[in-house]
C-alpha positions as CSV (number, residue, x, y, z in Angstrom):
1,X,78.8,54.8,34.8
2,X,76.6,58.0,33.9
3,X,72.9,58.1,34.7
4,X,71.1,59.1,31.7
5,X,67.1,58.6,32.8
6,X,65.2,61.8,33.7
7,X,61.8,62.3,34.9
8,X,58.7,64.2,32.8
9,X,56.4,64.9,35.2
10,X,55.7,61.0,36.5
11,X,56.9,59.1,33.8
12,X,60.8,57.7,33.8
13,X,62.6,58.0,30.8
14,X,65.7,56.2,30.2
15,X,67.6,59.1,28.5
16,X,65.8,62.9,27.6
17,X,66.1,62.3,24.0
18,X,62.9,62.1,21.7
19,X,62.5,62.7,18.2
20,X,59.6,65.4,17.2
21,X,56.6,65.9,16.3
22,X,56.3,66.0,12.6
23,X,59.8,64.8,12.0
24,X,59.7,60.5,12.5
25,X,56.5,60.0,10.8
26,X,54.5,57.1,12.9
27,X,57.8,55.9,14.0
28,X,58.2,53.3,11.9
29,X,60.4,55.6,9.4
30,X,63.3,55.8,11.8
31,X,62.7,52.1,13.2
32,X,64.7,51.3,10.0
33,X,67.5,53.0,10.6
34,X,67.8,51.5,14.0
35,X,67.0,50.2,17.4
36,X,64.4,53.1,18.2
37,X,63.8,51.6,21.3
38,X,66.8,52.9,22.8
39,X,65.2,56.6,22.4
40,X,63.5,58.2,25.3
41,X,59.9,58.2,23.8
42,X,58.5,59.4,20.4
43,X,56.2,62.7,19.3
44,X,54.7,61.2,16.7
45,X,53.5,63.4,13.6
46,X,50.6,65.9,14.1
47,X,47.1,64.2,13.8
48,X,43.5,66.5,13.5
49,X,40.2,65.3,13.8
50,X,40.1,64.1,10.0
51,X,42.5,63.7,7.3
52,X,44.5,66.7,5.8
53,X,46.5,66.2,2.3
54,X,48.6,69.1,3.3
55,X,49.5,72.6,1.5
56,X,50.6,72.5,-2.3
57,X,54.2,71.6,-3.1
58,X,57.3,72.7,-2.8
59,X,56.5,72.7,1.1
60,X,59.6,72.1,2.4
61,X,63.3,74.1,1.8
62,X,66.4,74.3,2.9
63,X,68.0,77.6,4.1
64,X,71.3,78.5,5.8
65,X,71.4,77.0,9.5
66,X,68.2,75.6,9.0
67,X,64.8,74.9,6.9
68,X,61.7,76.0,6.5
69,X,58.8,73.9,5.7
70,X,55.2,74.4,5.8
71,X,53.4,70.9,5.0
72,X,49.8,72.0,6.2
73,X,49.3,69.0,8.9
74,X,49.4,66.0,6.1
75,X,48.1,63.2,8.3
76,X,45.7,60.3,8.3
77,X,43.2,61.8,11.4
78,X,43.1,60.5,14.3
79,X,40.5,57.3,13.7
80,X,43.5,56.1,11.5
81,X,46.0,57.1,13.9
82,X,44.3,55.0,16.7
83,X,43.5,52.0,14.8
84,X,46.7,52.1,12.5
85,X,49.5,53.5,13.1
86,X,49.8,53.4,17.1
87,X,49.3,49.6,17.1
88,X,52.1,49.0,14.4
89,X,54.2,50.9,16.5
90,X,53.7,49.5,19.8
91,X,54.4,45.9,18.3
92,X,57.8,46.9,18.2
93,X,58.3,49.8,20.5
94,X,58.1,49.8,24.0
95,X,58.7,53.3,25.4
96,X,56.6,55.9,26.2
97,X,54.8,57.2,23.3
98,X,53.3,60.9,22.7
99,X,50.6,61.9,20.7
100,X,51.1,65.1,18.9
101,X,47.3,66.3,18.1
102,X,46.2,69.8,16.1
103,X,43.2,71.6,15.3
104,X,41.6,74.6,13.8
105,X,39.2,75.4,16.8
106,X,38.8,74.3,20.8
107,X,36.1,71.8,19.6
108,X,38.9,69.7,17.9
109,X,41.1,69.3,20.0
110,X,38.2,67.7,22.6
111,X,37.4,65.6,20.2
112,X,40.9,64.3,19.2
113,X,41.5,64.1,23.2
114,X,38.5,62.3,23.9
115,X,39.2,59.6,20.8
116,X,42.8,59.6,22.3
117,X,41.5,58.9,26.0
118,X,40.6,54.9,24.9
119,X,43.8,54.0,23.4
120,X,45.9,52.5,26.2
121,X,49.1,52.9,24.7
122,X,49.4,56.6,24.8
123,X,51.4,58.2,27.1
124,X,51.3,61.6,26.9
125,X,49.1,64.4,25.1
126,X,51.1,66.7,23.5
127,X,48.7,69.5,22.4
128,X,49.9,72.2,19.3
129,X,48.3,74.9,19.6
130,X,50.3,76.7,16.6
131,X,47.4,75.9,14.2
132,X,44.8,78.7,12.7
133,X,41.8,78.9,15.1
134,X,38.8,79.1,12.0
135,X,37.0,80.7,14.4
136,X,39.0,83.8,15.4
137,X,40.0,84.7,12.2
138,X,42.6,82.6,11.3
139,X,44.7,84.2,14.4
140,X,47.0,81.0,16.5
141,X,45.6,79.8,18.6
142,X,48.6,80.0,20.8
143,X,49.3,83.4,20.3
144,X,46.1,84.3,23.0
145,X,46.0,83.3,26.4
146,X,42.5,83.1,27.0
147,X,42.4,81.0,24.1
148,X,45.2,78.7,24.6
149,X,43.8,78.1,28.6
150,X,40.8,77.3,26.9
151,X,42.1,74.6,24.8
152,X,44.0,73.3,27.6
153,X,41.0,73.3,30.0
154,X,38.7,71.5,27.0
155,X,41.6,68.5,26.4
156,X,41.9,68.1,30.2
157,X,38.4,68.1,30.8
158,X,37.7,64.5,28.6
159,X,41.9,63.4,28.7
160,X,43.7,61.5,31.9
161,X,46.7,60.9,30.5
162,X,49.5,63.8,31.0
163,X,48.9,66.9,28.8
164,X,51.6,68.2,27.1
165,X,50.8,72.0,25.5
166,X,53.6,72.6,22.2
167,X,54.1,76.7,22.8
168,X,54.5,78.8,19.3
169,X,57.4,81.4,19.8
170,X,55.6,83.8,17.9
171,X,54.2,85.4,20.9
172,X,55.5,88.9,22.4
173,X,55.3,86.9,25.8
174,X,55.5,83.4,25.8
175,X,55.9,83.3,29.3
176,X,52.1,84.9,30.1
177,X,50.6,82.2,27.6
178,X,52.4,79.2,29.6
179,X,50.9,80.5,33.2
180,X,47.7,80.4,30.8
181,X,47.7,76.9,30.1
182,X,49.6,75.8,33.5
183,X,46.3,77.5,35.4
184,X,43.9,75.4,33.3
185,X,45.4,72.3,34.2
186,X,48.5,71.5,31.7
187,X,50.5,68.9,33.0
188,X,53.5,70.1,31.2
189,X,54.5,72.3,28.0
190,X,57.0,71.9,24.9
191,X,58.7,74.9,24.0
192,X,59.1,76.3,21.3
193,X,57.0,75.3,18.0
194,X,59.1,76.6,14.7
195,X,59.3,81.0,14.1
196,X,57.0,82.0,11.3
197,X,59.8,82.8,8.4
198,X,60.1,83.5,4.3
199,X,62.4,83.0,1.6
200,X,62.0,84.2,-1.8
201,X,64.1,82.9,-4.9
202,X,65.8,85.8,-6.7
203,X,65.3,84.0,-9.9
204,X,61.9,82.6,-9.8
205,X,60.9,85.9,-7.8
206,X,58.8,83.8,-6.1
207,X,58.7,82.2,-2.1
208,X,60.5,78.5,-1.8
209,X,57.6,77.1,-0.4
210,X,54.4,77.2,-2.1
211,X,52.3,79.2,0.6
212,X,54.4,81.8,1.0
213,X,56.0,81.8,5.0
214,X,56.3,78.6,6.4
215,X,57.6,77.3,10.0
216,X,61.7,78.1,10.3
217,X,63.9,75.5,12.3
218,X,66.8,74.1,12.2
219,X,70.1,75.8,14.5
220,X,69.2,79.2,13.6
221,X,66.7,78.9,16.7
222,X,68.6,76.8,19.1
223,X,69.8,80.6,20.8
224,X,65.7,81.6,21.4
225,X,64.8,78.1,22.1
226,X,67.2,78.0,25.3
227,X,65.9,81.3,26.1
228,X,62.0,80.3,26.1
229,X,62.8,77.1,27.6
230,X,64.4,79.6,30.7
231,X,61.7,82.0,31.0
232,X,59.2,79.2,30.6
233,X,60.6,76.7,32.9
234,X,61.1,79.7,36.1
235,X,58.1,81.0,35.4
236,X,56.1,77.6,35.9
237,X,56.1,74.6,38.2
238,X,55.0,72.2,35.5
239,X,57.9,70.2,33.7
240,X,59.5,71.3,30.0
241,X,60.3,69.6,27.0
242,X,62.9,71.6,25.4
243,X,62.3,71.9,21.6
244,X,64.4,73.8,18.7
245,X,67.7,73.8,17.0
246,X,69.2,70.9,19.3
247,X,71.4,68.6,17.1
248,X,74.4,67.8,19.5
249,X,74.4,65.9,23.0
250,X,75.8,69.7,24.0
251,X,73.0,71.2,23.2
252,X,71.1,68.9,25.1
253,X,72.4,68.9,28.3
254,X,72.7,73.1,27.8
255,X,68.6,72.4,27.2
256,X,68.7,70.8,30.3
257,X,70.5,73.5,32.2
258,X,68.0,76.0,31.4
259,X,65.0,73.9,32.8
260,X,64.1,71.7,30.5
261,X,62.9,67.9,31.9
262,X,63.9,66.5,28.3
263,X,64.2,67.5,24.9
264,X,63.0,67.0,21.4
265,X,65.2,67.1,18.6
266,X,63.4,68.1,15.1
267,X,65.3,69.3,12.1
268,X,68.4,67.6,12.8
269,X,66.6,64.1,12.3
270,X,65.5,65.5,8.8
271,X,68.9,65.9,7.7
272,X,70.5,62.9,9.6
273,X,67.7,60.0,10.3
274,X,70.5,58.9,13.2
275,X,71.1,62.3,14.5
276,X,68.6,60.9,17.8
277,X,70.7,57.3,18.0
278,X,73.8,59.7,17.8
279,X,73.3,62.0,20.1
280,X,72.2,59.3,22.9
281,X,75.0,57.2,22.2
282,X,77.3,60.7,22.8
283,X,75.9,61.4,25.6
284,X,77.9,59.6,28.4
285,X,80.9,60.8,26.5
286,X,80.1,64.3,27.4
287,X,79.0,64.2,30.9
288,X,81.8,62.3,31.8
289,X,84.3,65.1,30.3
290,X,81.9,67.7,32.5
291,X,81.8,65.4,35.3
292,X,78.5,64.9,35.0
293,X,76.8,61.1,36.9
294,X,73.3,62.1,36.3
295,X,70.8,64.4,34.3
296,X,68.4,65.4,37.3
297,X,70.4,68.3,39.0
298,X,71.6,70.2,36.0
299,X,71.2,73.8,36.9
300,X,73.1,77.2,35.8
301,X,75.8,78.1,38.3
């Protein structure tokens, strides 16, 4: 009998799989395709301060080896989040849950945290800081140190739950903006957000998504995923959750050997609502053929 718990930061989870931000909804959406209480936890979908409609359409296309999609934070905000959504899924879910919450400036995201802080049945913070900061000219806010520590520093100030900062690859150095938000008091970071991408159709002459470059996932990225998750996770003490391209129980414990605590698993659950429920349930199957009896030790020989 494998072990398949792990641990993220102080909190146990049974096995390191979680579905993503942005791709289960509220959780409900996958809880009819099965059990999700057999998952590790849930990212539920990004929620700002108040409620977005989201970019024109088409906001979301396929491409080779992946998608791209850029659906402009569609979400209820986070009154509705707390008083909705969370409640209904707690009635029937009983693992750890993660709030995913976004905003345009460092102001937001203290008030989204501070709103969060009463609801009980959060678990974990997980903080995006892939969004436009409004007040820096539209620049990430991920994309600048200074600014990412001071978003980190502005959450933990009015949060106690565990604080969970979602890195944006589309950094020369992501390694210099995790030491950011590890030295202002992150509890732990995700890695990696989607790669800014574009496609154009030849006949239309015009982008497949309405806004022009939207965020590219899918198992394109799975290659620069397990190498931010490595630089990331030996560069920090905090714990990872290892995010992009995973869509086999191979890839996850390959996650896992390059530091990751758990994983997320995003596009694959768009294509295949059981891809999370599949991958768990092949999961024994593979560590037994490496010989594997737990998840803990995993490390690169």
């Amino acid at each position: 009998m494998v072990d398949l718990s792990v641990n993220l930061g102080d909190i146990r989870l049974d096995n390191p799989v979680i579905p993503a931000s942005g791709t289960c909804g509220f959780g409900l959406e996958l809880a009819e395709w099965y059990d999700i209480n057999m998952l590790g936890a849930i990212s539920l979908k990004g929620t700002t301060r108040d409620p977005r409609f989201g970019n024109a359409l088409p906001r979301i296309a396929e491409c080779p080896s992946g998608l791209i999609n850029s659906v402009g934070l569609e979400n209820p905000g986070i009154d509705k989040l707390l008083s909705e959504k969370i409640p209904a899924l707690r009635a029937i879910y009983h693992k750890p849950i993660i709030a995913n919450i976004s905003g345009f400036s460092v102001e937001d995201f203290a008030f989204c945290a501070e709103k969060a802080e009463s609801c009980p049945d959060i678990d974990i913070l997980e903080v995006n800081i892939s969004c436009p900061n409004v007040h820096g000219g539209g620049m990430a806010l991920g994309t600048d140190p200074e600014v990412a520590a001071a978003v980190t520093r502005a959450v933990k100030q009015v949060s106690s739950k565990p604080v969970f900062v979602k890195l944006t690859p589309n950094v020369t150095d992501i390694v210099t903006i995790a030491r950011a938000c590890e030295a202002a008091g992150a509890d732990g970071l995700t890695v990696i957000n989607t790669l800014l991408g574009m496609r154009i159709d030849i006949r239309t002459r015009k982008p497949v998504v309405a806004a022009g470059t939207g965020g590219f996932s899918g198992p394109a990225i799975f290659p620069i995923a397990v190498r931010a998750v490595y630089q990331v996770a030996h560069a920090c003490r905090i714990p990872v959750m290892g995010c992009g391209g995973i869509s086999t129980a191979e890839e996850v414990i390959e996650m896992l050997m390059a530091g990751a605590a758990a994983v997320q698993v995003g596009s694959a659950s768009l294509v295949n609502p059981l891809a999370c429920k599949e991958i768990i349930e092949q999961l024994p199957v593979v560590m037994e053929r490496l010989g594997l009896k737990d998840l803990k030790q995993l490390k690169l020989n």
